[in-house]
N, C-alpha and C positions, 0 to 999 in steps of 0.2 A: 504494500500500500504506500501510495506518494505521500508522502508529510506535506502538511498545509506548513506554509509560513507567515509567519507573522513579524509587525514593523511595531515597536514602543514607542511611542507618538506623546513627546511629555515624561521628564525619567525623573523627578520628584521623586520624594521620599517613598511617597505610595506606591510609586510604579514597583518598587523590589517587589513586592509580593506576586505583580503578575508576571515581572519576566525570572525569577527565580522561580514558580512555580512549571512554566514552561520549560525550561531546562531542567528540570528537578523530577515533575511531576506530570509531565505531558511530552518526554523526549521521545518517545515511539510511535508519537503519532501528529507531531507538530516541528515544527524548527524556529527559533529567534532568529531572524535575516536584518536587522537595524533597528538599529536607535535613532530617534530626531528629538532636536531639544534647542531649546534658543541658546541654551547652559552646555557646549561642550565638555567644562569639567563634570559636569555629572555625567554625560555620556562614559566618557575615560573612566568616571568610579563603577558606573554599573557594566563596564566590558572586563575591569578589575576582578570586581566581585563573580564572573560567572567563571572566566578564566579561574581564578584562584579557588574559589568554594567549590566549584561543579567540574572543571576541567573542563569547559568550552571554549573551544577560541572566541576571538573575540570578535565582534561585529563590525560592520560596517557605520560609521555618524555621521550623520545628515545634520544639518545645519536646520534652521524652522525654515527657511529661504528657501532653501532645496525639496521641497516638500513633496512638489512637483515632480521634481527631476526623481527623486526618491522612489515615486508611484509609477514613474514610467518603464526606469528601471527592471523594477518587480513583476509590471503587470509581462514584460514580455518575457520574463523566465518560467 
């Protein structure tokens, strides 16, 4: 079965719980593909945290700007 992917749109505090729970708790049947965030250093802590806690490489960051460019990206993989 293909794994859906999924994009973190917003990586605030709250976000850990849904992209850790994606790599933790949904990795056989979903994938984390990016992070967007106006805040690049949170991006950089939540690529941090999954690499180091879960052993997932780290994502691709998207700027809020690139938001666009981000969705076009994805849509044609």
């Amino acid at each position: 079965m293909e794994r859906k992917k999924y994009v973190v749109v917003g990586v605030g505090g709250r976000a850990r719980v849904y992209y850790e729970s994606l790599v933790r708790d949904y990795k056989d049947i979903c994938e984390l593909a990016a992070f967007c965030d106006i805040n690049r250093t949170r991006c950089e802590y939540a690529n941090r945290v999954i690499k180091e806690e879960f052993g997932v490489e780290p994502v691709p960051i998207y700027n809020i700007d690139e938001f666009e460019k981000m969705l076009a990206e994805f849509s044609q993989k």
